[in-house]
Residue, then its C-alpha position, 0 to 999 in steps of 0.5 A: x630875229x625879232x628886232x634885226x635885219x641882215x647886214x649884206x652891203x660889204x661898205x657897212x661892214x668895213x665901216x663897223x671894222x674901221x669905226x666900231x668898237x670891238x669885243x673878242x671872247x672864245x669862239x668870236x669876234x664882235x665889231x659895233x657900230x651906232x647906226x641910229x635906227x630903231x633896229x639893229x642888223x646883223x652880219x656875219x664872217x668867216x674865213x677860210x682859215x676856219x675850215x671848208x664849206x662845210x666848216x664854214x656854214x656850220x660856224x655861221x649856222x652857231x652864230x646865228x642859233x646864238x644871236x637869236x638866243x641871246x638878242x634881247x640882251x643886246x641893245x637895239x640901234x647897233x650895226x653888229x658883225x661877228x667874226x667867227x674863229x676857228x674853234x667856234x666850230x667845235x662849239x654848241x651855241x650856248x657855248x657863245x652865250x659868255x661871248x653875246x653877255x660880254x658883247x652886250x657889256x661893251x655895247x653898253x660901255x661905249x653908250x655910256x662912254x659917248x653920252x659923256 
């Protein structure tokens, strides 16, 4: 992942749900969040609704495939979770690409909202 790092501290993460701006589509949800770095970082989380391990580790896997994919279009300064549901396991990764563009949209959105 060229300009990412992996979220793994379960503040920032609660920070991004209760602070950050929100975008769902198909197989996942995306919470964003400033964080005025010159990179962004990732982080992902899936419930045990979604499935067993194995279940769960292929959600991940989808995401991950997906972000990497779809990177350059998201803007870079941003703290950014995905939560995955139950039907991203049954996906394809480009199967996330409608979700990463909508994402990207709502990224944009909020920027332009805050620099009014």
């Amino acid at each position: 992942m060229l300009y990412t790092e992996i979220l793994k501290d379960s503040a920032v993460f609660t920070r991004v749900y209760k602070r950050g701006g929100r975008a769902s589509a198909g197989g996942a949800v995306g919470y964003f969040l400033k964080n005025n770095r010159p990179y962004n970082r990732f982080g992902i989380t899936v419930g045990k609704k979604v499935g067993g391990a194995v279940e769960r580790n292929r959600a991940k896997r989808i995401i991950r495939a997906a972000y990497r994919k779809n990177e350059l279009l998201l803007p870079i300064g941003y703290d950014i979770v995905i939560v995955a549901r139950g039907d991203t396991v049954g996906m394809k990764s480009f199967g996330l690409d409608p979700f990463f563009k909508k994402l990207a949209r709502e990224i944009e959105r909020s920027s332009e909202k805050n620099s009014h």
